[in-house]
Backbone as CSV, one residue per row, in Angstrom:
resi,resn,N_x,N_y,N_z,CA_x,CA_y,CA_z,C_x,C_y,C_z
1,UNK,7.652,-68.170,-98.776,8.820,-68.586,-99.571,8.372,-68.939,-100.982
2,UNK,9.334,-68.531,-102.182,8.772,-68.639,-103.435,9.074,-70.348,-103.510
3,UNK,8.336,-70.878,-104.338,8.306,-72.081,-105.000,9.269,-72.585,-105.580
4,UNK,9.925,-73.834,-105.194,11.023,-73.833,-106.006,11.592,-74.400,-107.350
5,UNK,10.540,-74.765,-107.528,10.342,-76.052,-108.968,10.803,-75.347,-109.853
6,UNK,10.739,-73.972,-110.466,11.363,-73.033,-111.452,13.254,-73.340,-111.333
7,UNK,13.548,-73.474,-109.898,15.160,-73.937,-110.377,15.191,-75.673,-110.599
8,UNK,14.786,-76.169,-110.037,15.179,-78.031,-110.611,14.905,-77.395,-111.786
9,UNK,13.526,-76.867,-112.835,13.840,-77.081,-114.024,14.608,-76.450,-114.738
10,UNK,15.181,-74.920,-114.332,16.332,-74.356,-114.968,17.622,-75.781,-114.768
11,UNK,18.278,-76.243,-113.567,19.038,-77.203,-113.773,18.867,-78.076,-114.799
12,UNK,17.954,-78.241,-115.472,17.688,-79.612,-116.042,17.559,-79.495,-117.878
13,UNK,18.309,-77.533,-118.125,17.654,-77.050,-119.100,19.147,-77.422,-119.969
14,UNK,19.761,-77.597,-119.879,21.357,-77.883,-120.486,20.481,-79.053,-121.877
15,UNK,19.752,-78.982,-122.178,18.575,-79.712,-123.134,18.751,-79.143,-124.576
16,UNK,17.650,-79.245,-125.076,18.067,-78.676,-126.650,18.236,-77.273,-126.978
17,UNK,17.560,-76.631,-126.221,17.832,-75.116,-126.355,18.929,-74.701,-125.984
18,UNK,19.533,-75.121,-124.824,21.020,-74.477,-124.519,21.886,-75.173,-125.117
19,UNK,21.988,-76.687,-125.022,23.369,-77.733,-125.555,22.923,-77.268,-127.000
20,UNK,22.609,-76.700,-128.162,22.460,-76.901,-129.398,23.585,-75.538,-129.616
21,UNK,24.505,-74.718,-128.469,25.303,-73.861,-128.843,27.186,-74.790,-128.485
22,UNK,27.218,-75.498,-127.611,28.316,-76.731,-127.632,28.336,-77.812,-129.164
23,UNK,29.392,-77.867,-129.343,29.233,-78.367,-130.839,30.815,-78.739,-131.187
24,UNK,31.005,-79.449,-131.759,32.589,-80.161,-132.566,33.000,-79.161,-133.533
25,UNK,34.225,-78.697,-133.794,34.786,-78.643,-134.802,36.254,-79.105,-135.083
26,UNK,35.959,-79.536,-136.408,37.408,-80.463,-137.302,38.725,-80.642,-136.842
27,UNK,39.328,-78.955,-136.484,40.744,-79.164,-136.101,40.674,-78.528,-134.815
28,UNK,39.732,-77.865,-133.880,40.333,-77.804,-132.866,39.372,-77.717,-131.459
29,UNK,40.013,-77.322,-130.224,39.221,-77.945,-128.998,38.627,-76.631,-128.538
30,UNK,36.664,-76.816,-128.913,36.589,-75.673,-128.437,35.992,-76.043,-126.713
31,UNK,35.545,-74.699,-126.050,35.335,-74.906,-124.735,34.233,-74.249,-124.254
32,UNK,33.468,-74.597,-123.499,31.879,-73.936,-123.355,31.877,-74.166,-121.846
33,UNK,31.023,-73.387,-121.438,31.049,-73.050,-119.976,29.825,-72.788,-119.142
34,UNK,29.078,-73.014,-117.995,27.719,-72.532,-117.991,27.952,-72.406,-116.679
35,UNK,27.418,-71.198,-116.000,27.302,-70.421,-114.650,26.023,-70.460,-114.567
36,UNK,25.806,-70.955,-113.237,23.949,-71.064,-113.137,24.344,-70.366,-111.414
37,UNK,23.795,-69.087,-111.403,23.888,-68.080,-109.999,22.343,-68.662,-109.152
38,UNK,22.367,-69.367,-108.235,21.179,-69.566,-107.566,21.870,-69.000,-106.263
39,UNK,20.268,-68.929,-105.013,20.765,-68.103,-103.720,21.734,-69.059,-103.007
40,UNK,23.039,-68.344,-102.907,23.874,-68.824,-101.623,24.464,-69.796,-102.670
41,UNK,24.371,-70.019,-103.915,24.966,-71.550,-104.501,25.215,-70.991,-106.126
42,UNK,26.750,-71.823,-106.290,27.093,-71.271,-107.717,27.852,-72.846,-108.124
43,UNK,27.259,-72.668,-109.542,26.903,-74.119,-110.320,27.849,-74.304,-111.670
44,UNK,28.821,-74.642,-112.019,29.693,-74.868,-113.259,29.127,-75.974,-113.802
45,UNK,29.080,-75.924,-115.438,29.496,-76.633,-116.231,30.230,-76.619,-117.171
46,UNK,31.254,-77.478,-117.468,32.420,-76.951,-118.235,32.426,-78.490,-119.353
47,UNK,32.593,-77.719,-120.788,32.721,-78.776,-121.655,33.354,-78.445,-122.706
48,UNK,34.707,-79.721,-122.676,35.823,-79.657,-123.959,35.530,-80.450,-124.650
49,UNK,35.100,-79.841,-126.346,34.945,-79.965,-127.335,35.775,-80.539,-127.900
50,UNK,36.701,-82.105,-128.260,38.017,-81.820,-128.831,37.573,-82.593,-130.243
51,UNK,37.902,-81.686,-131.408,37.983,-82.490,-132.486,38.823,-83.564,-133.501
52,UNK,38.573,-84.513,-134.397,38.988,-84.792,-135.021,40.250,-85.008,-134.736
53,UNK,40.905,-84.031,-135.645,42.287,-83.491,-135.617,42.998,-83.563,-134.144
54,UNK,42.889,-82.615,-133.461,43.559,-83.204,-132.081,43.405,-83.870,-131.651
55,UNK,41.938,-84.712,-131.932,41.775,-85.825,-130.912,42.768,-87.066,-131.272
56,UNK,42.970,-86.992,-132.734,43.746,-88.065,-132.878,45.109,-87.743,-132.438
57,UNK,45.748,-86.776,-132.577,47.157,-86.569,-132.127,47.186,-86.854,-129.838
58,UNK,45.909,-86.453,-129.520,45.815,-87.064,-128.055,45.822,-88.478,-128.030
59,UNK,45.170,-88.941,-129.121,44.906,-90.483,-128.767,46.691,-91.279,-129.315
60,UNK,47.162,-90.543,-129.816,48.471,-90.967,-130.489,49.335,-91.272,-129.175
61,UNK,49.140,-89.937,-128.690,50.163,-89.917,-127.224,50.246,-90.564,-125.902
62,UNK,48.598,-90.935,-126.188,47.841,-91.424,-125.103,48.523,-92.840,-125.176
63,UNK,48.510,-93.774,-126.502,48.706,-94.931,-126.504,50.278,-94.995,-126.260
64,UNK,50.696,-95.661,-125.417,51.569,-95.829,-125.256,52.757,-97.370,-125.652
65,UNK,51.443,-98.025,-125.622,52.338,-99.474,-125.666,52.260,-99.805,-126.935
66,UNK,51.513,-98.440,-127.796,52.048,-98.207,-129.280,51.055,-99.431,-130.136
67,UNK,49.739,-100.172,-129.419,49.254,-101.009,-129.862,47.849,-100.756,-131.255
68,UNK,47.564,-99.018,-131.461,46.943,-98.664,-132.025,45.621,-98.984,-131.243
69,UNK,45.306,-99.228,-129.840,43.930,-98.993,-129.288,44.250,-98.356,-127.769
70,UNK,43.260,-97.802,-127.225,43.816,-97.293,-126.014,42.711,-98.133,-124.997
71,UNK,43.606,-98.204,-124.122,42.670,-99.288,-122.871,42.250,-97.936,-121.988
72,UNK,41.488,-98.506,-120.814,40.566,-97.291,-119.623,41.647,-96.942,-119.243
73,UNK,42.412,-97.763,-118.727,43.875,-96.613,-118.184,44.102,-95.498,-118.643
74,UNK,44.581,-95.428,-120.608,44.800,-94.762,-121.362,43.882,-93.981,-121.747
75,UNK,42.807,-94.114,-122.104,42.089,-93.348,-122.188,41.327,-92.272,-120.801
76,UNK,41.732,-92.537,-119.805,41.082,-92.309,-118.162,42.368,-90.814,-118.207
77,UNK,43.306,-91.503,-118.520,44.647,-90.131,-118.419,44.829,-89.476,-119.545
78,UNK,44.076,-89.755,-120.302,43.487,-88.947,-121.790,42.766,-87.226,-120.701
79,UNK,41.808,-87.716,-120.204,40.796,-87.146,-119.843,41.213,-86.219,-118.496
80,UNK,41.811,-87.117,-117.513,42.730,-86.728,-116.308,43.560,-85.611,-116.821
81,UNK,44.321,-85.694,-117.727,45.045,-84.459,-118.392,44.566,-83.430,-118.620
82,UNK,43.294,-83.353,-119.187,42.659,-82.443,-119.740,41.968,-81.436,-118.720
83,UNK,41.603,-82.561,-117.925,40.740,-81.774,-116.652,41.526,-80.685,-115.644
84,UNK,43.145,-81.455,-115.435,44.086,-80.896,-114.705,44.708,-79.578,-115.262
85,UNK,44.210,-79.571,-117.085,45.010,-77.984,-117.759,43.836,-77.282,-117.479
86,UNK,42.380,-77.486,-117.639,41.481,-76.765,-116.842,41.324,-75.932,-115.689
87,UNK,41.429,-77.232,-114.748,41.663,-76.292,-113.333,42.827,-75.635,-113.187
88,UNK,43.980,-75.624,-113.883,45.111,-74.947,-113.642,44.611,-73.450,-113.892
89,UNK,44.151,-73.133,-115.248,44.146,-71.985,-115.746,42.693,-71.469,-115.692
90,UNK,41.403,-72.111,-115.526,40.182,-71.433,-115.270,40.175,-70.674,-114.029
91,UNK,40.514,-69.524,-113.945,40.120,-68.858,-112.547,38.966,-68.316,-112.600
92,UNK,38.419,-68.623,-111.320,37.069,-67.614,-110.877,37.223,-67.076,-109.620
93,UNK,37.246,-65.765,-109.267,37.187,-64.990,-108.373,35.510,-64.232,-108.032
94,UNK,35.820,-64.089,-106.551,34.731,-63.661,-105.665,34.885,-62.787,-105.094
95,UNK,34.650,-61.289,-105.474,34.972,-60.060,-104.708,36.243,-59.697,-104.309
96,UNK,37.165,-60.354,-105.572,38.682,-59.853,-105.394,39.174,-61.122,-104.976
97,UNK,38.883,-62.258,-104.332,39.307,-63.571,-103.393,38.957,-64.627,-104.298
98,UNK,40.094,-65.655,-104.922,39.835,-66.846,-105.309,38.604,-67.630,-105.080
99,UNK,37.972,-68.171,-105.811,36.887,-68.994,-105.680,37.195,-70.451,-105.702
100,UNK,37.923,-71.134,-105.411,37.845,-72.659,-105.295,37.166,-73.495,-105.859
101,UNK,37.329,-74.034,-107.000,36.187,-75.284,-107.536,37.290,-76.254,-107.886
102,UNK,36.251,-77.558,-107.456,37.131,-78.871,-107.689,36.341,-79.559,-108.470
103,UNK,37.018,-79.551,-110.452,36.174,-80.013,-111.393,36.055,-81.139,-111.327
104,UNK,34.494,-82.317,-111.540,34.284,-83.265,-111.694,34.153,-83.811,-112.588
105,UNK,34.479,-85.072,-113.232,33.494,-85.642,-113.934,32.215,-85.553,-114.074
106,UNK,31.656,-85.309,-115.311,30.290,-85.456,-115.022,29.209,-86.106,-115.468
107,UNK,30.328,-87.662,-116.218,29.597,-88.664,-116.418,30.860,-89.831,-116.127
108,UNK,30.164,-90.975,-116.238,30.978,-92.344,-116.226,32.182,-92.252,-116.781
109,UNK,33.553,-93.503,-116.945,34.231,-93.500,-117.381,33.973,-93.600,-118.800
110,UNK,35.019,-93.066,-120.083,35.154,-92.891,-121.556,35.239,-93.910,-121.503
111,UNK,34.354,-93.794,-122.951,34.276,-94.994,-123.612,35.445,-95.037,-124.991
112,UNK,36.020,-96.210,-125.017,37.017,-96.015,-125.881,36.498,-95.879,-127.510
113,UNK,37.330,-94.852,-128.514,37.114,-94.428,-129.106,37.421,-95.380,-130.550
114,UNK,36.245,-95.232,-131.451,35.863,-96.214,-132.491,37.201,-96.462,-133.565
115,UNK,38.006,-94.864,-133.731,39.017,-95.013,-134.166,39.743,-94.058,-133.565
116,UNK,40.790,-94.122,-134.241,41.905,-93.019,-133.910,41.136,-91.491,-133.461
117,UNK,41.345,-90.610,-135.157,40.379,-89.887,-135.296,39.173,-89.832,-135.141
118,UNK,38.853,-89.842,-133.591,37.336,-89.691,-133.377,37.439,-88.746,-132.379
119,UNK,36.431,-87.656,-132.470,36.568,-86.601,-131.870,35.735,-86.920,-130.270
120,UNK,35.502,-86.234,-129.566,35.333,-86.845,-127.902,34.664,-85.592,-127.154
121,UNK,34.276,-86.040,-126.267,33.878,-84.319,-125.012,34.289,-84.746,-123.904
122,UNK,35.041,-83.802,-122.982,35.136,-84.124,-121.360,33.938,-83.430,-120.823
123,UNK,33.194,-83.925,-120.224,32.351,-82.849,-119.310,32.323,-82.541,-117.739
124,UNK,33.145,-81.806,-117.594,33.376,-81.394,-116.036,32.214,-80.700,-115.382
125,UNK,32.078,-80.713,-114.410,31.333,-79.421,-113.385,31.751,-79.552,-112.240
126,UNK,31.656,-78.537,-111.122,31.577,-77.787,-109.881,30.543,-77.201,-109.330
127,UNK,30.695,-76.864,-108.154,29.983,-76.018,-107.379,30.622,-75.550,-106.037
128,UNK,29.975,-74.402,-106.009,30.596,-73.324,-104.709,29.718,-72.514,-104.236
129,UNK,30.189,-72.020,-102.757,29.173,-70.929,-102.148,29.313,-69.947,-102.318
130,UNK,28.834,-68.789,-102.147,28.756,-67.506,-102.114,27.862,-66.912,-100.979
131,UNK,27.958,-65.686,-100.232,26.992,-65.430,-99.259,25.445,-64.632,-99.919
132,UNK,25.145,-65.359,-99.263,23.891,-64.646,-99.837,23.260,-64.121,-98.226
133,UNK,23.907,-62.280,-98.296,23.557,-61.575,-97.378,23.046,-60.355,-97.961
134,UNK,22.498,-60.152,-98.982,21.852,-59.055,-99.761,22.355,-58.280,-100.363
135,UNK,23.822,-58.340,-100.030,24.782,-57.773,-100.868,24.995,-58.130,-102.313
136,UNK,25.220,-57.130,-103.162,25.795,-57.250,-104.318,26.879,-58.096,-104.422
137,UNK,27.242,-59.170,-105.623,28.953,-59.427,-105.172,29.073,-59.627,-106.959
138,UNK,30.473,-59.309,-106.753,31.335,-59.768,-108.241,32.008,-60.721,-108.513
139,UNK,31.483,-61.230,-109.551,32.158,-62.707,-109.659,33.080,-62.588,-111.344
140,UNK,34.120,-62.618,-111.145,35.048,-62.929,-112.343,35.703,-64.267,-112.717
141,UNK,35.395,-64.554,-114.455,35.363,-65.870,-114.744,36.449,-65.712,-116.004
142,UNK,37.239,-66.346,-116.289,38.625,-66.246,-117.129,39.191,-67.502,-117.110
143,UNK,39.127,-67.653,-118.201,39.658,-69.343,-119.343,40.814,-69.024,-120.076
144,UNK,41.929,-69.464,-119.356,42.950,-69.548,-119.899,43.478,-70.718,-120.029
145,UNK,42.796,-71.557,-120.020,43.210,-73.171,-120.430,44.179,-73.444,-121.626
146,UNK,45.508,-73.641,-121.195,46.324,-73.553,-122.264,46.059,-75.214,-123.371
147,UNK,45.163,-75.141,-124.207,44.701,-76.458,-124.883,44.575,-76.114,-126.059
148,UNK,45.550,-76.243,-127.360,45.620,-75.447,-128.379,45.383,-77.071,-129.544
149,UNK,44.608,-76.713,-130.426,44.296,-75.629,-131.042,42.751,-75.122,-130.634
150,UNK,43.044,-73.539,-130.038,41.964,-72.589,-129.394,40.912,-72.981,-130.630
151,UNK,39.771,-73.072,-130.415,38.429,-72.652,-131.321,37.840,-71.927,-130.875
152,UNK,36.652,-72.239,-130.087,35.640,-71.121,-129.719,35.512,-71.572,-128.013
153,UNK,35.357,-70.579,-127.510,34.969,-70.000,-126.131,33.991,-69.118,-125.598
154,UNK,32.916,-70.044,-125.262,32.213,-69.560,-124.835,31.626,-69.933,-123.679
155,UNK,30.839,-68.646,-122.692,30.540,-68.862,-121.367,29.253,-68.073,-121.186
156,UNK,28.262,-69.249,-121.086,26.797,-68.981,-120.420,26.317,-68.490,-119.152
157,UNK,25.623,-67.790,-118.963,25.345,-67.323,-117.346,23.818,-67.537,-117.378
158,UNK,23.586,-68.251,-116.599,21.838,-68.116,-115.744,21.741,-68.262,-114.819
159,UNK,20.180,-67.619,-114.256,20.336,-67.365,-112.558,18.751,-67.808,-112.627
160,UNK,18.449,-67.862,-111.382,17.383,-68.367,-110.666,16.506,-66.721,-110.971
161,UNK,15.041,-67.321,-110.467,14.250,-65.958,-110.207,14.624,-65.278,-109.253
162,UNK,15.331,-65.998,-108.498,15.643,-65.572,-106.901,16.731,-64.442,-107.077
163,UNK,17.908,-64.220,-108.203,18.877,-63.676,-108.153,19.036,-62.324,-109.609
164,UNK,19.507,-61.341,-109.017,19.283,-60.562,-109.951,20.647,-59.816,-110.378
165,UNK,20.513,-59.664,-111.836,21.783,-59.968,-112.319,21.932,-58.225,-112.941
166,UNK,22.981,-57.255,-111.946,23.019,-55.917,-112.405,23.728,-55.813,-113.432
167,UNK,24.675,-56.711,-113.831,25.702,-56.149,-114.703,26.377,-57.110,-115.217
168,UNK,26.945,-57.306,-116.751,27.948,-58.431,-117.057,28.648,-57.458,-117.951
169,UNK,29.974,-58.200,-118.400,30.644,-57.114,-119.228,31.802,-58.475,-119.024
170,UNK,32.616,-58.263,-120.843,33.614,-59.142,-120.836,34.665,-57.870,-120.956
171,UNK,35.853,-58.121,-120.236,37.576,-57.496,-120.143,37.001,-56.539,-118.847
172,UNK,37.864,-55.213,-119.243,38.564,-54.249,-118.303,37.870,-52.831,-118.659
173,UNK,36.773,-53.084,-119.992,36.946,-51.609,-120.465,36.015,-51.305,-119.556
174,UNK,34.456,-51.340,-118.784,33.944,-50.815,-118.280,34.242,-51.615,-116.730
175,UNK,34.867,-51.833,-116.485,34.758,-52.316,-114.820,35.390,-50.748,-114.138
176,UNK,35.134,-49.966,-114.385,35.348,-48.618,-113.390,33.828,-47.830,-113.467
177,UNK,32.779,-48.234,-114.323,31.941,-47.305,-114.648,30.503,-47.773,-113.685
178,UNK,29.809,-47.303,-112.982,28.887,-47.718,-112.241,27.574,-48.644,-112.684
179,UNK,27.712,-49.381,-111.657,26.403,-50.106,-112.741,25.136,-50.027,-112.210
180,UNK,24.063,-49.793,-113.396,22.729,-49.773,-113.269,21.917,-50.575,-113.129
181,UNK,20.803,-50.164,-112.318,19.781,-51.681,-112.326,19.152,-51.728,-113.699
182,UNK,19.608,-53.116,-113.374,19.274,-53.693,-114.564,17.733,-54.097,-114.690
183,UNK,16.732,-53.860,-115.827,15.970,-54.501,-115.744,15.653,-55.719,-116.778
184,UNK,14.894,-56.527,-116.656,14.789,-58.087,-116.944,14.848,-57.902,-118.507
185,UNK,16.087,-59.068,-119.033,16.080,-59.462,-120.155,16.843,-57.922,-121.161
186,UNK,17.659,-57.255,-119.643,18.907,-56.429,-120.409,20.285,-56.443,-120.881
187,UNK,20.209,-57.775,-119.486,21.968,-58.053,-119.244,22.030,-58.859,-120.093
188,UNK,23.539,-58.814,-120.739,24.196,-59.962,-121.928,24.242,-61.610,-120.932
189,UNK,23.827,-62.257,-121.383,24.344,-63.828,-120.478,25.287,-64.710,-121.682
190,UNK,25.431,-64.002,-122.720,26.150,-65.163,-123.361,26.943,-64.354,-123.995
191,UNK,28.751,-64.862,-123.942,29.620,-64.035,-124.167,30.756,-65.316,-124.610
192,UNK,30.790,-64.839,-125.982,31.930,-65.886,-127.338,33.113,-65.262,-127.289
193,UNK,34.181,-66.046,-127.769,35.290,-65.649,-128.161,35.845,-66.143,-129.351
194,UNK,36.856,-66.352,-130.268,36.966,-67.399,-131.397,38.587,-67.167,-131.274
195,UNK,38.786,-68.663,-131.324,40.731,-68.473,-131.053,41.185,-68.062,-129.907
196,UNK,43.085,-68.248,-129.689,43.430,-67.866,-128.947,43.618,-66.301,-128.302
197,UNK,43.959,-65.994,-127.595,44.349,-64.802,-127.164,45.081,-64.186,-127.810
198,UNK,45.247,-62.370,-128.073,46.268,-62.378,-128.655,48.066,-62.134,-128.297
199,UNK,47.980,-61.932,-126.663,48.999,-61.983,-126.374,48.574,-62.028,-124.766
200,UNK,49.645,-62.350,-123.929,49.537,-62.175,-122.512,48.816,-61.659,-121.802
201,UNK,49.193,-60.000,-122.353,48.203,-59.640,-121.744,46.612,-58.791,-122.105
202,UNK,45.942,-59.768,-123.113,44.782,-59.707,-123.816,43.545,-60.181,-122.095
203,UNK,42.739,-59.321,-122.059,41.868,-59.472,-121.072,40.128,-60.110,-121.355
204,UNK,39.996,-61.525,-121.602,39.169,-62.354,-122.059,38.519,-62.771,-120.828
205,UNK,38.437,-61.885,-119.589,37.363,-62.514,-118.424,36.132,-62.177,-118.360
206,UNK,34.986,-62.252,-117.662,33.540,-62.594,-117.826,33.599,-61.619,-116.524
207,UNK,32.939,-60.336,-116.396,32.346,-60.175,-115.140,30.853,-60.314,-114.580
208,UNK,30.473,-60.488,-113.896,29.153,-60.900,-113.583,28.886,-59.980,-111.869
209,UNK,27.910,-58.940,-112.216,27.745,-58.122,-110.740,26.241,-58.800,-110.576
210,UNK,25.795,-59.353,-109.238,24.730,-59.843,-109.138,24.346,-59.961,-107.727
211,UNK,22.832,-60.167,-107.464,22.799,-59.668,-106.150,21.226,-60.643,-106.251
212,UNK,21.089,-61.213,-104.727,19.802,-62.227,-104.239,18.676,-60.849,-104.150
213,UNK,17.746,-61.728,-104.665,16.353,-59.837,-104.873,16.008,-60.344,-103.194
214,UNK,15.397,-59.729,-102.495,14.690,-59.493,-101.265,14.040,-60.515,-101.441
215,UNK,13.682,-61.058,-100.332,12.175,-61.995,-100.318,11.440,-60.809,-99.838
216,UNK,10.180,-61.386,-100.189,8.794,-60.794,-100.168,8.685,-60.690,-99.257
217,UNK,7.699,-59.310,-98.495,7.471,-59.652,-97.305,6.301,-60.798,-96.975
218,UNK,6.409,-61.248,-95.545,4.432,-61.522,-95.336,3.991,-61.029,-94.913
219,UNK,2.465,-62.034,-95.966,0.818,-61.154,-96.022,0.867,-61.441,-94.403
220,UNK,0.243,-59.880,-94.587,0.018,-59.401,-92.815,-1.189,-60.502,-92.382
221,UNK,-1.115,-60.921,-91.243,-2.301,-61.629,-90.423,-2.445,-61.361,-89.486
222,UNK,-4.015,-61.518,-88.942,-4.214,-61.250,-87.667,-3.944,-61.838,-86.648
223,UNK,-3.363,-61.078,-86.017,-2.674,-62.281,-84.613,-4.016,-62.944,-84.124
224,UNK,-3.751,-64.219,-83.592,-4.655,-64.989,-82.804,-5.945,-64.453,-81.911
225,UNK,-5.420,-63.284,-81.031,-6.458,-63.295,-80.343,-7.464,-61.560,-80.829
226,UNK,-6.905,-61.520,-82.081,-8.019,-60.661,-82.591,-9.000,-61.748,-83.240
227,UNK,-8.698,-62.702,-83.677,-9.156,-63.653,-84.532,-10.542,-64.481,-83.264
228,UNK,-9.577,-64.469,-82.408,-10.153,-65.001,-81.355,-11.533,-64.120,-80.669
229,UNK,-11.084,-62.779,-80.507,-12.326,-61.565,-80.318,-13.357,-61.393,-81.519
230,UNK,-13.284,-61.528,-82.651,-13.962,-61.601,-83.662,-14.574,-62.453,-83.534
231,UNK,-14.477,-63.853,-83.692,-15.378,-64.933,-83.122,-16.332,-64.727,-82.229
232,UNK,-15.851,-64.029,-81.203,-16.535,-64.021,-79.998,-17.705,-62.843,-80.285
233,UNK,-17.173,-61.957,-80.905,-18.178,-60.858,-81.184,-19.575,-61.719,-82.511
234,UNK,-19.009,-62.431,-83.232,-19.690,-62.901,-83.917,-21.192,-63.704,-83.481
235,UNK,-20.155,-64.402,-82.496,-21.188,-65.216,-81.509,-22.488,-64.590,-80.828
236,UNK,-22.036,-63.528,-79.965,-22.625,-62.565,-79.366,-23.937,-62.155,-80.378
237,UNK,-23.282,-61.558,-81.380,-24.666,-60.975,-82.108,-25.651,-62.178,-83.082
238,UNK,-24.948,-63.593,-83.211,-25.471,-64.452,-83.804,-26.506,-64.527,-83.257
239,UNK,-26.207,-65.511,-81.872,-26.870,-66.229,-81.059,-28.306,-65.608,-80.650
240,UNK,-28.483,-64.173,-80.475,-29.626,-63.401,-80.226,-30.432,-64.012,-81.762
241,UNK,-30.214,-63.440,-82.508,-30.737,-63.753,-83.710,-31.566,-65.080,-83.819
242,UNK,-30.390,-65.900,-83.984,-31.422,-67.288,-84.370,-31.966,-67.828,-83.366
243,UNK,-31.951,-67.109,-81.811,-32.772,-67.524,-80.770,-34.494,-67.247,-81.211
244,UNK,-33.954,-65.081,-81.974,-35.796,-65.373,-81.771,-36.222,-65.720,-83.034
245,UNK,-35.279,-66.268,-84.463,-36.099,-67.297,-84.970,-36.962,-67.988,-84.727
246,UNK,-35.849,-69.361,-83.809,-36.556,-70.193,-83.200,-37.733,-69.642,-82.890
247,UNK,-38.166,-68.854,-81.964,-38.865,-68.290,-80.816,-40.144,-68.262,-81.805
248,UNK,-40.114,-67.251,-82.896,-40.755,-66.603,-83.401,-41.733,-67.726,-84.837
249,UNK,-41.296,-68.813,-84.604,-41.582,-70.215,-85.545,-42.302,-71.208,-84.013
């Protein structure tokens, strides 16, 4: 079995190299996304960007008792809102069949905000199964989170050593055309968008064709009782030997 320390530290890589593409802007909420394909296990992270500008018109609405600060209540259903237009409209499908994720929090409760205009992040994640029976499978990922004003959208994909990734492609134009093996460091994993859609039916989903590589076989060994006859033969021709040492001293 391969070693597994290569995925804890891919989990743990959301660090400066990857988080330095999540980022604020002024007037509107952008949204970033990260698919981590390990065997048998599929990993979300989802993070709303909201700036400035909307954030203060959320925090406007949020306050209710009109006191110009928002308490954990208010600010808790700040966040509760946000998460619930998420899961409404993020679909991910699995070989044609809904995929089920139930987004979490993925830190403590918000901390209330210094002023009005102060811009904020929700950070959700999930996780789900997939079979990992050697089969190829397709996984389709589509953000339609109705949370305007749209900025940027974008959705990361990484996989374990364990999993091998034939094909990605964003919309409809090549999902009829066959896909090739891929070899390492061909497939696109990072796929932007900027703004909203441009109409209904504009096709902004993520496909991802990917498949668990074989385990290795095992190094052949000798069964026991060849291991066991070898010894014995060893013995056999030893023992003469350092008898007529001895003998011969």
């Amino acid at each position: 079995m391969r070693p597994h320390w290569p995925i804890a530290l891919l989990l743990l890589l959301w660090g400066p190299s990857v988080a330095a593409h999540p980022q604020f802007a002024l007037s509107t909420i952008n949204r970033y996304g990260r698919l981590v394909l390990l065997p048998g296990r599929l990993l979300l992270d989802y993070s709303l960007m909201v700036g400035e500008v909307p954030a203060a018109q959320l925090h406007k609405q949020a306050d209710r008792d009109g006191d110009g600060q928002l308490s954990p209540p208010e600010l808790q259903a700040i966040h509760a809102e946000l998460r619930r237009a998420v899961e409404k409209d993020l679909v991910i499908s699995l070989d044609g069949q809904p995929l089920p994720l139930a987004l979490q929090p993925a830190h403590s409760p918000p901390k209330p905000p210094a002023a009005p205009a102060t811009s904020f992040a929700v950070e959700l994640s999930a996780q789900a199964t997939w079979p990992s029976d050697g089969k190829a499978h397709q996984l389709r990922y589509e953000d339609r989170a109705d949370l305007p004003p749209v900025g940027e959208v974008e959705l990361r994909i990484e996989d374990s050593p364990d999993i091998l990734l034939e094909q990605t492609y964003s919309g409809s134009a090549v999902a009829t055309q066959e896909p090739k093996q891929a070899q390492p460091n061909q497939v696109p994993t990072l796929f932007r968008q900027f703004g909203p859609p441009r109409s209904l039916l504009s096709d902004r989903s993520v496909t991802v064709r990917f498949a668990q590589r074989p385990l290795a076989p095992p190094e052949p060994t000798l069964p026991w009782r060849a291991l066991l006859a070898f010894a014995a033969l060893l013995a056999l021709v030893g023992i003469p030997l350092v008898t007529r040492k001895l003998l011969r001293h």
